[in-house]
C-alpha positions as CSV (number, residue, x, y, z in Angstrom):
1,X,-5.9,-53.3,-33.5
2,X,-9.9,-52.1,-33.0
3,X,-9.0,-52.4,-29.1
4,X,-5.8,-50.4,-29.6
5,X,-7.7,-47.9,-31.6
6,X,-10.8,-47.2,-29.3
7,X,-8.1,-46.8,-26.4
8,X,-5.9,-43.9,-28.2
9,X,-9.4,-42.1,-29.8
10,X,-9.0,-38.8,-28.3
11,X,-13.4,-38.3,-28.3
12,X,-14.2,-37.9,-24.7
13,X,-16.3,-41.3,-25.2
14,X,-13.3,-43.2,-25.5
15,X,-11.7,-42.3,-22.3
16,X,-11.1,-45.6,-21.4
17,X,-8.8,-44.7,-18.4
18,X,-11.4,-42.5,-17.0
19,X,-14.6,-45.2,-17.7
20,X,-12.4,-48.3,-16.4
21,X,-11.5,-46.1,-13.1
22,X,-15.2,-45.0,-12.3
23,X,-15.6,-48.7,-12.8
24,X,-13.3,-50.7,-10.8
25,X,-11.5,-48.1,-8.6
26,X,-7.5,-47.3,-9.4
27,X,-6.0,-50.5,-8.6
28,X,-8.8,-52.2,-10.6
29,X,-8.2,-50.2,-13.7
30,X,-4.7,-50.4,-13.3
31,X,-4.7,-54.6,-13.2
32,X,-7.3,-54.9,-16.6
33,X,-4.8,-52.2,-18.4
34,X,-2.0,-53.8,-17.7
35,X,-3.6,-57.2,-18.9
36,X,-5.0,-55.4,-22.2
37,X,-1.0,-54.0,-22.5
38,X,0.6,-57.3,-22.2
39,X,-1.6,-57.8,-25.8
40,X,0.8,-55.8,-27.8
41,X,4.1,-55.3,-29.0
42,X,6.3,-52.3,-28.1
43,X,5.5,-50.3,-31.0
44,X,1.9,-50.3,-30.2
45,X,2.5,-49.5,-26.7
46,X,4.6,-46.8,-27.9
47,X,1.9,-45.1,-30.3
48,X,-0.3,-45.6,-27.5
49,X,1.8,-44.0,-24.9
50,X,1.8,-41.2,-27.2
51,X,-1.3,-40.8,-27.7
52,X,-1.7,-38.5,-24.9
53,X,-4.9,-37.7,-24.8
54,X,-5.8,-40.8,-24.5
55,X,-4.8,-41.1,-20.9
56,X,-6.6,-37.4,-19.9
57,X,-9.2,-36.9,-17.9
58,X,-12.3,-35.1,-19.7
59,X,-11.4,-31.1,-18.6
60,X,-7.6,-31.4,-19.8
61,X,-9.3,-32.0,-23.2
62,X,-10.4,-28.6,-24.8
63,X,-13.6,-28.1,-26.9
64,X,-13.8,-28.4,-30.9
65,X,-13.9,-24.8,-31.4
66,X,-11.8,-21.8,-29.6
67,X,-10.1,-18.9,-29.6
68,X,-8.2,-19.3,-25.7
69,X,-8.3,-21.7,-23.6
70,X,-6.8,-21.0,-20.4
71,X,-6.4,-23.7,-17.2
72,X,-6.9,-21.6,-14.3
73,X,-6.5,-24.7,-11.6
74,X,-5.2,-25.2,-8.1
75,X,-1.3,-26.6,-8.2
76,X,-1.1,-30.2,-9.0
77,X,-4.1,-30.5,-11.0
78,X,-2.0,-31.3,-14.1
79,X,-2.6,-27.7,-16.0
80,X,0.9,-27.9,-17.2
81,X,0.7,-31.6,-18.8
82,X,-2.6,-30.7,-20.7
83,X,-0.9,-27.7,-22.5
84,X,1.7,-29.6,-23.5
85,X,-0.5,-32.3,-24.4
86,X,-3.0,-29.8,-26.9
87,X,0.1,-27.8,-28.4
88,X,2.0,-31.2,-29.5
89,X,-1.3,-32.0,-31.2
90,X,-1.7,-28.6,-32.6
91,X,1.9,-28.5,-34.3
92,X,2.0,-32.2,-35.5
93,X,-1.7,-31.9,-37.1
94,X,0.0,-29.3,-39.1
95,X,-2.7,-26.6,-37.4
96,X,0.1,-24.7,-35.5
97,X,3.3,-23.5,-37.3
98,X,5.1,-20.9,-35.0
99,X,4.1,-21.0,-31.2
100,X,5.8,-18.5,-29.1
101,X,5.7,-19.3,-25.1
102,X,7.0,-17.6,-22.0
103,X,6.9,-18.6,-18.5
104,X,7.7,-16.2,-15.4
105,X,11.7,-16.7,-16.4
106,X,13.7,-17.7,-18.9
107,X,14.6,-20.5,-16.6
108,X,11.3,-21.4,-16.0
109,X,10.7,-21.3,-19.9
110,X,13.0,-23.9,-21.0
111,X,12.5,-26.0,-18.0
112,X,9.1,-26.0,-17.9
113,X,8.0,-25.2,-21.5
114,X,10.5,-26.5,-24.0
115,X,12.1,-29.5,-22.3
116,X,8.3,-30.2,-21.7
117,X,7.7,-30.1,-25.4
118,X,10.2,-32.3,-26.1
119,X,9.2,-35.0,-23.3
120,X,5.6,-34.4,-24.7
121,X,6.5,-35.6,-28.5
122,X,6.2,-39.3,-29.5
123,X,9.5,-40.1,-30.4
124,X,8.9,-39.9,-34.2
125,X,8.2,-36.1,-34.4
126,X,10.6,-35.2,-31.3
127,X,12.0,-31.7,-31.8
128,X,15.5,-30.3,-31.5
129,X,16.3,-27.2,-29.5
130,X,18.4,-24.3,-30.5
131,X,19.5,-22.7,-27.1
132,X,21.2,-19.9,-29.3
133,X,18.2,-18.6,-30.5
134,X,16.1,-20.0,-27.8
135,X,13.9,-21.8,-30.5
136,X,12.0,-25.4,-31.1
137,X,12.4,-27.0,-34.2
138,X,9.8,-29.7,-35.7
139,X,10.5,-32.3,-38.2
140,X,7.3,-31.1,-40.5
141,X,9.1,-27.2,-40.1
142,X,6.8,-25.9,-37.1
143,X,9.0,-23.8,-34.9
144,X,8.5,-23.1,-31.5
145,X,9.7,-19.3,-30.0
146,X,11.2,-19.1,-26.0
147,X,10.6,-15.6,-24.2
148,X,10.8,-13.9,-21.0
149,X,8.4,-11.7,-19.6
150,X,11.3,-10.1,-17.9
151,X,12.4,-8.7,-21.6
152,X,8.6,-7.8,-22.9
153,X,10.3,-6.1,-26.4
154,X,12.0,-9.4,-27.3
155,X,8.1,-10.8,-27.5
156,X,7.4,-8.1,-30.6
157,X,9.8,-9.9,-33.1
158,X,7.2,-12.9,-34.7
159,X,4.0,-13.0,-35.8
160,X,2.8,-16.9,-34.4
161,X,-0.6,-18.7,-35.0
162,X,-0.2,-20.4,-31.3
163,X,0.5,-18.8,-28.3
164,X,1.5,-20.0,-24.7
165,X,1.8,-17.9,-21.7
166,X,2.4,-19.7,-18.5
167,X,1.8,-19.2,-14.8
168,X,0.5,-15.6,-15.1
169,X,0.3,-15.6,-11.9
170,X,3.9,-15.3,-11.5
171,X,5.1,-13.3,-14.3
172,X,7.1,-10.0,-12.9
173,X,5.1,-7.6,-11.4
174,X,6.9,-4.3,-13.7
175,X,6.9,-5.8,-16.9
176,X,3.5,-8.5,-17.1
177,X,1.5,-6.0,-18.4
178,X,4.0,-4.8,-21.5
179,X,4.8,-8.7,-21.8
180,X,0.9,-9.5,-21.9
181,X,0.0,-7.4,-24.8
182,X,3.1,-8.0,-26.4
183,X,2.0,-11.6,-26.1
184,X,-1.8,-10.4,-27.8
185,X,-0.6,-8.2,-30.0
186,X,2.2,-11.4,-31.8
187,X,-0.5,-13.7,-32.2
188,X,-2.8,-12.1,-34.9
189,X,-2.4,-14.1,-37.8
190,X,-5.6,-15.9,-39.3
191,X,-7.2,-18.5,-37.3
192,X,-4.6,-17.8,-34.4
193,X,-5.2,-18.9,-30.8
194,X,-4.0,-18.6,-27.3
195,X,-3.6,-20.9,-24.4
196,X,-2.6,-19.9,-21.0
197,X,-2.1,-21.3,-17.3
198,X,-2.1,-20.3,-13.9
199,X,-2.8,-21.0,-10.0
200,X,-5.7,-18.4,-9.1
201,X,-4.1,-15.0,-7.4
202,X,-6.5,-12.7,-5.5
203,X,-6.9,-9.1,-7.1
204,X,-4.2,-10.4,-10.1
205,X,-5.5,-7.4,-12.8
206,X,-4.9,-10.3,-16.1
207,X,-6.4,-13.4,-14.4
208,X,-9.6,-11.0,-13.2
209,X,-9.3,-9.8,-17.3
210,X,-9.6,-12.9,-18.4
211,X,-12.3,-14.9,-16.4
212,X,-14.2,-11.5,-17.1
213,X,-13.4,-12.1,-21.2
214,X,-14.5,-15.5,-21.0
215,X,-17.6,-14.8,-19.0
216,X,-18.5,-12.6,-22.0
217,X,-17.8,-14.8,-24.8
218,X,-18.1,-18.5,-23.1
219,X,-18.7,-19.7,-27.0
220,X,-15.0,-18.9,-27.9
221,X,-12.9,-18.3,-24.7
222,X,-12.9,-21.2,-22.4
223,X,-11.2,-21.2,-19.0
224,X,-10.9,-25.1,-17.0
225,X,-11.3,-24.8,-13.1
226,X,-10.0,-27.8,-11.0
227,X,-8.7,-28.6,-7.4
228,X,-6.5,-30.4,-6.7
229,X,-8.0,-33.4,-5.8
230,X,-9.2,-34.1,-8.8
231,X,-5.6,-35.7,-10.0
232,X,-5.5,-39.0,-9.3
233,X,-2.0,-39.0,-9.4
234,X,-1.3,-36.5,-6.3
235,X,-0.1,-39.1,-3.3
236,X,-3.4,-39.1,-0.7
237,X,-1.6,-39.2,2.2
238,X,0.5,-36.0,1.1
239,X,-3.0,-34.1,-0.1
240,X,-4.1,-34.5,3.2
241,X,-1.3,-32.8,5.2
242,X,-1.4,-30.1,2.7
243,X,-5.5,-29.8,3.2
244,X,-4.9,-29.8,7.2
245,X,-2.1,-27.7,7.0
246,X,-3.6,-24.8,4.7
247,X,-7.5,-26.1,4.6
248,X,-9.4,-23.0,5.5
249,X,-7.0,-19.9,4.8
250,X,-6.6,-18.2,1.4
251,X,-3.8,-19.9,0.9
252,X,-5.7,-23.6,0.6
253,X,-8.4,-21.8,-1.5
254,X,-6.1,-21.0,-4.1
255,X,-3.7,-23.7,-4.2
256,X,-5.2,-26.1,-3.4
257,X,-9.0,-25.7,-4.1
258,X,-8.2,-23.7,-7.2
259,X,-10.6,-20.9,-6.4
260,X,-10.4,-16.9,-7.4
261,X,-11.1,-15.6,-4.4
262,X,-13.0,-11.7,-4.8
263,X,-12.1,-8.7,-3.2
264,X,-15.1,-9.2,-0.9
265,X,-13.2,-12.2,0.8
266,X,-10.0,-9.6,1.5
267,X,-9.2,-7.8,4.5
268,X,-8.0,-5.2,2.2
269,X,-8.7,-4.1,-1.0
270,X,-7.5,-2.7,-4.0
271,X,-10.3,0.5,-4.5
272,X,-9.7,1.4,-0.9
273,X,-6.2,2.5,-2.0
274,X,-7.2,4.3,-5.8
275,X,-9.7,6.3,-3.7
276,X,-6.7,7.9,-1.6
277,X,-4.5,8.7,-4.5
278,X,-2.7,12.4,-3.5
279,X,1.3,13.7,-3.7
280,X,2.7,13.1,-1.0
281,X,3.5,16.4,1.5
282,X,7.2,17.3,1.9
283,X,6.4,18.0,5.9
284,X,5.0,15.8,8.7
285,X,3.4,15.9,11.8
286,X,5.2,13.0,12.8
287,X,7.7,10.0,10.4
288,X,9.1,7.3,12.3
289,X,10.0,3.5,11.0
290,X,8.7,0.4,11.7
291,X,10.3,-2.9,12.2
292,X,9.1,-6.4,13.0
293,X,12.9,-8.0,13.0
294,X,13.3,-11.5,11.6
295,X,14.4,-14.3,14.3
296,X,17.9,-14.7,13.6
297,X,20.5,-12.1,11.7
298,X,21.8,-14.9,8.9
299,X,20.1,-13.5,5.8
300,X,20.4,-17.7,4.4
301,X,18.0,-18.9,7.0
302,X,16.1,-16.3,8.9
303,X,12.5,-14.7,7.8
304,X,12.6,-11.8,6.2
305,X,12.5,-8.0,8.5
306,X,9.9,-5.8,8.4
307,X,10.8,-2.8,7.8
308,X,8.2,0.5,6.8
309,X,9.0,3.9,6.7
310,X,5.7,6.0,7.2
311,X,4.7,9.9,8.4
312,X,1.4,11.2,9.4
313,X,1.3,14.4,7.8
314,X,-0.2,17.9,8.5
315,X,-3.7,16.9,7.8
316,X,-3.6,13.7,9.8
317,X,-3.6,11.5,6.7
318,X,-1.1,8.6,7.1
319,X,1.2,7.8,4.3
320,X,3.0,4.6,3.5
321,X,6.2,6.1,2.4
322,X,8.9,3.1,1.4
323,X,9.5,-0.7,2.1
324,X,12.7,-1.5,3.3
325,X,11.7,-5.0,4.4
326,X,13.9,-7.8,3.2
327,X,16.4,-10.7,4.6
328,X,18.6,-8.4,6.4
329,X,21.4,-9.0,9.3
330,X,20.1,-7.1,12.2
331,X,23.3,-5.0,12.7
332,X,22.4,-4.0,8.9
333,X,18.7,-3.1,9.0
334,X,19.6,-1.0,12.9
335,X,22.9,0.3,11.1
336,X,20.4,1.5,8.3
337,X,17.8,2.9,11.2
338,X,19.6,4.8,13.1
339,X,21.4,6.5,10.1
340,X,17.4,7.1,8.3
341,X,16.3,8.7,11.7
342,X,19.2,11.4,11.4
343,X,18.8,12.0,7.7
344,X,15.2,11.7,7.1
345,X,14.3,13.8,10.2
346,X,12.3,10.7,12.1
347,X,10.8,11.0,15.6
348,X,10.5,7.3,16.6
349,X,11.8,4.0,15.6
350,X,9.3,1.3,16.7
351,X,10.6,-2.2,17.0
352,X,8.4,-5.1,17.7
353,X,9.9,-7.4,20.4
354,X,8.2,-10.6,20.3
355,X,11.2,-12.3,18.6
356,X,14.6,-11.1,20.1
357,X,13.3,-9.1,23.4
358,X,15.2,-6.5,24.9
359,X,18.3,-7.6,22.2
360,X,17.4,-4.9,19.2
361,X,17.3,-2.1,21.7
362,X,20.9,-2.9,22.8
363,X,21.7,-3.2,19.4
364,X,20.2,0.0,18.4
365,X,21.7,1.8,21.3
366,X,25.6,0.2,20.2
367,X,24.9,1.9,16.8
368,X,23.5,5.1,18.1
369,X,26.2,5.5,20.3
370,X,29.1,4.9,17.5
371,X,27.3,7.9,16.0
372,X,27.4,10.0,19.1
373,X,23.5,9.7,19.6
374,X,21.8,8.3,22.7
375,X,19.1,5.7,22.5
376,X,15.9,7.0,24.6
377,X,13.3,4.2,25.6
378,X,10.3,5.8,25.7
379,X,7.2,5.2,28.0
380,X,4.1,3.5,27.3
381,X,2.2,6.4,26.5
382,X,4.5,8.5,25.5
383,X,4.3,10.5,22.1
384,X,7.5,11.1,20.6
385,X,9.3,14.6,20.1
386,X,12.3,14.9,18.2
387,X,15.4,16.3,20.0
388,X,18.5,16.8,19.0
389,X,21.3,13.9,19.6
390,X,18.3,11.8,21.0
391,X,17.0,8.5,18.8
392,X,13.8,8.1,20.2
393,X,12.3,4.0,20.5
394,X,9.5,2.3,21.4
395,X,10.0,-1.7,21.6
396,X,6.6,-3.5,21.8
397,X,5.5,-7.3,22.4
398,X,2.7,-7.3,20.5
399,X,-0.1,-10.0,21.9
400,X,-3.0,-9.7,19.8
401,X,-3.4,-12.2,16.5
402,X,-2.3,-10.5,13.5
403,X,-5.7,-10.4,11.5
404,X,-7.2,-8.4,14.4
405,X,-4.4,-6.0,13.9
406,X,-4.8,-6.1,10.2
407,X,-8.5,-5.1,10.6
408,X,-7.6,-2.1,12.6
409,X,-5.4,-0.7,9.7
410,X,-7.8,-2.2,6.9
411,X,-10.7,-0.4,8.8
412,X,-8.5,2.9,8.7
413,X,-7.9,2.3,4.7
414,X,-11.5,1.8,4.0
415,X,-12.0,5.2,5.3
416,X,-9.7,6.9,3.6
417,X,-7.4,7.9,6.1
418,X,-4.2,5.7,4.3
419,X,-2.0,7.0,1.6
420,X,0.5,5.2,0.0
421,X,3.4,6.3,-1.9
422,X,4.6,5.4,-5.6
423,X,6.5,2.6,-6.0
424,X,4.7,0.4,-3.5
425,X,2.3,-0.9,-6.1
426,X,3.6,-4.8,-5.7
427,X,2.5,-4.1,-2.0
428,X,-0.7,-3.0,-2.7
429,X,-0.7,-5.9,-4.1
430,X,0.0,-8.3,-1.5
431,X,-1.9,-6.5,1.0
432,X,-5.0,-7.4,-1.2
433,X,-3.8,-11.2,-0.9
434,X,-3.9,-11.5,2.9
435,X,-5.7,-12.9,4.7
436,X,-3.8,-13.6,8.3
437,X,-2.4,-17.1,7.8
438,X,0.6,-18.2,9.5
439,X,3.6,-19.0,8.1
440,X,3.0,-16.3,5.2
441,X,6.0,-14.0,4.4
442,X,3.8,-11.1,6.0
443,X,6.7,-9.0,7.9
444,X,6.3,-6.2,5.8
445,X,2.7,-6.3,6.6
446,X,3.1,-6.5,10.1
447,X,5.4,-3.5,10.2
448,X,2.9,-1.5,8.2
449,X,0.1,-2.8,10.3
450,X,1.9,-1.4,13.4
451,X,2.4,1.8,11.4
452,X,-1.2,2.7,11.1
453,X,-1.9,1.7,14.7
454,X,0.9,4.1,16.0
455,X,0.1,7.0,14.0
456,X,-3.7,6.3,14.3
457,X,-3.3,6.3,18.0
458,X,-5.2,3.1,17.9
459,X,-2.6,2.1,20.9
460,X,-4.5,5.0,22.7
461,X,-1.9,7.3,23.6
462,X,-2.7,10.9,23.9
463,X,-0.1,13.6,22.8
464,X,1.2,16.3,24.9
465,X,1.1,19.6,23.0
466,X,3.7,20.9,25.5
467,X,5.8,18.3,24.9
468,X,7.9,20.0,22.2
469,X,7.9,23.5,24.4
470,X,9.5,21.6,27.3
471,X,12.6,23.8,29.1
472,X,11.6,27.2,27.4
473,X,10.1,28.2,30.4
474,X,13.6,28.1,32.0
475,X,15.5,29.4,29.2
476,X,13.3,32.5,28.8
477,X,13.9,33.0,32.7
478,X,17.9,33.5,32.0
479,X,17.4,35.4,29.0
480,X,15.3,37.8,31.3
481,X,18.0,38.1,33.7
482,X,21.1,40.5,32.9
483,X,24.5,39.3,31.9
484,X,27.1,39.2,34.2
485,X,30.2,40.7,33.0
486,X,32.4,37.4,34.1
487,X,29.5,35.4,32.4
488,X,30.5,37.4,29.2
489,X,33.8,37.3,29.4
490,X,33.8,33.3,30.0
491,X,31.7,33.1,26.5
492,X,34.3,35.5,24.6
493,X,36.9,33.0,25.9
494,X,35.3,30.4,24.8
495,X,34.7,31.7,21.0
496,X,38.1,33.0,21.5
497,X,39.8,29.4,22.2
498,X,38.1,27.7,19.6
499,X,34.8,26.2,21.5
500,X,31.5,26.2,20.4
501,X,28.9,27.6,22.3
């Protein structure tokens, strides 16, 4: 029993795993354990199994003393399995007696947090769950609470000693906040603590509160940082793809490497867009939509379409006005075009051609027509002017990468020439998280991109300010000249029958 006991001491000096690894390499660790397991019966191997901690390496194993302790780690690095791991000690030692936990769903919740308790619990203090009332229930009385973020005034309802919020990073964008403090505000009893999780998110307003908190108060708020590679577990062969794959972008660095990236590694950033803040004008100099369609018009496979609605206005600021992007049929999202262009008083639809060529103009001009319009194609340089029965487009194959677009518009945001509307707060958001990558869902991006770049005239067109005046030279010519009476008499007749003139 001494060997039995050294290997299930949860002190980080009796990490035998970890020592017997460094030692002998995996496979060699793995032959002498299996040798010292053959040593004991099934009831031993059993405590020992669940003796968790036993088998952790040293950063899944919190300090003595805290107050948080959040895992802020790269996916894979085993975040999840040390949580469970600290709160099943926490509740059997008799320290924890209500724990109340939410994940980004209550789907996620019970598959990820209490069916995880349950796997986590030797099989002599293994709780029961109540799906009725969403609850965990211990054999020594400790009860553990399941909530959504996505219902932040369920959270208010008990007053727990332990609290788990997992992936942050996820939780819905409209209610995290209210959920958060709802989550703060619960656990207040004496000695109460908190543990969270999450894969780092760029510009994510909690995770940036709480690695500032921590950096604050290191003695009682701890947060763990880990890559990926640091669980021995993760197949090799599969960690490579996924490092030559995504080694590199922003993507990698936070999935993979585990890192926060700052705003100074963004092409855009947050402060740009707080600066900009204004109502947004009820005229335009110009409001035209965007589009960067998805490959193929079945909404169960294709990408998602791009699709931004924005207007420069009378004092040449540009303003982001509403994201319509989403998996749309293309007969939908034209359908939806043409009628926006008639009701919201556009002056262009731009399309980006690169996937689907000269097919979303014909498209466009089927709907148009339905609606007795007539789809004008309109010159390279041409600026747009609003006529009446006429849908102005412009298709464009766009050749440049899209980061070098994306600089164009971040460069026009950083100098405060951007506005963006309420309600686009969640693409704020995402703009602040991009950095270029392929394969991203960035079509919404893309559309807005080729927004700024129109209205910008970073294209380098050049408007013609007799544009809009074109054919009143010809109708003040007839207006000059006097009516002739049959010329009268064919307008009464007109009126007269019923016609309009």
């Amino acid at each position: 029993m001494p060997m039995i006991r050294a290997l299930i001491d949860p002190s980080p000096d009796a990490l035998v795993a970890q020592r017997l690894t460094a030692k002998l390499g995996r496979e060699g660790a793995r032959r002498v354990l299996s040798a010292i397991c053959r040593k004991f019966t099934n009831v031993e191997l059993a405590a020992l199994a669940a003796r968790r901690e036993a088998w952790s390496r040293p950063k899944q194993i919190p300090p003595q003393h805290w107050r948080s302790w959040g895992n802020l780690t790269s996916r894979g690095w085993g975040k999840t399995a040390a949580c469970l791991d600290l709160i099943t000690r926490e509740i059997q030692a008799g320290r924890s007696r209500v724990l109340i936990m939410a994940a980004q769903n209550l789907t996620k919740t019970e598959a990820v947090q209490v069916d995880g308790l349950i796997r986590a619990a030797p099989p002599w203090f293994r709780p029961t769950y109540q799906p009725s009332d969403f609850v965990l229930e211990y054999p020594n009385g400790a009860r553990a609470f399941a909530y959504t973020p996505e219902v932040p005034e369920a959270i208010r309802s008990e007053n727990a000693d332990l609290s788990w919020k997992s992936e942050l990073q996820s939780w819905p964008k409209t209610t995290r906040e209210e959920a958060y403090s709802n989550f703060v505000f619960a656990t207040r009893v004496n000695g109460s603590r908190s543990i969270w999780d999450a894969t780092p998110k760029k510009a994510h307003p909690i995770l940036k509160r709480l690695l500032a908190r921590a950096e604050k108060h290191p003695d009682k708020h701890v947060v763990v940082r880990g890559a990926i590679y640091e669980n021995p577990h993760i197949d090799r062969s599969a960690l490579e793809d996924m490092l030559e794959e995504y080694g590199g972008t922003q993507k990698g660095k936070e999935e993979l490497l585990g890192e926060m990236l700052g705003d100074e590694d963004a092409i855009f950033r947050q402060e740009w867009f707080e600066r900009t803040r204004r109502g947004i004008p009820d005229t335009f100099k110009r409001r035209a939509r965007y589009h960067d369609p998805a490959i193929t018009s079945d909404a169960r496979h294709s990408d998602s379409t791009g699709v931004f609605d924005m207007g420069l206005g009378l004092d040449d600021q540009i303003y982001a006005l509403r994201n319509h992007s989403g998996k749309h049929r293309a007969e939908d999202w034209a359908t939806a075009s043409i009628d926006a262009y008639v009701k919201d008083g556009l002056d262009l639809l731009w399309v980006e051609t690169n996937r689907g060529g000269d097919s979303h103009a014909a498209l466009l001009r089927v709907v148009a027509r339905a609606r007795g319009l007539e789809l004008r194609e309109l010159a390279k340089d041409e600026v747009p002017v609003r006529r009446l029965g006429i849908v102005n487009f412009r298709g464009v194959n766009t050749k440049r990468q899209k980061t070098v677009r994306a600089e164009g518009a971040a460069a026009l945001c950083e100098k405060g020439r951007v506005t963006f509307a309420k309600g686009l707060e969640s693409f704020e958001e995402k703009l602040c998280s991009f950095d270029g990558s392929d394969g991203g869902a960035d079509d919404d991006i893309d559309a807005f991109v080729h927004g700024c770049h129109d209205l910008a005239n970073l294209s380098g067109e050049r408007a013609d300010p007799l544009a809009s005046f074109e054919g009143l030279v010809e109708i003040a010519e007839q207006v000059a000249q006097p009516m002739r009476t049959s010329d009268l008499a064919a307008m009464l007749g007109r009126v007269g029958g019923g016609g309009r003139i």
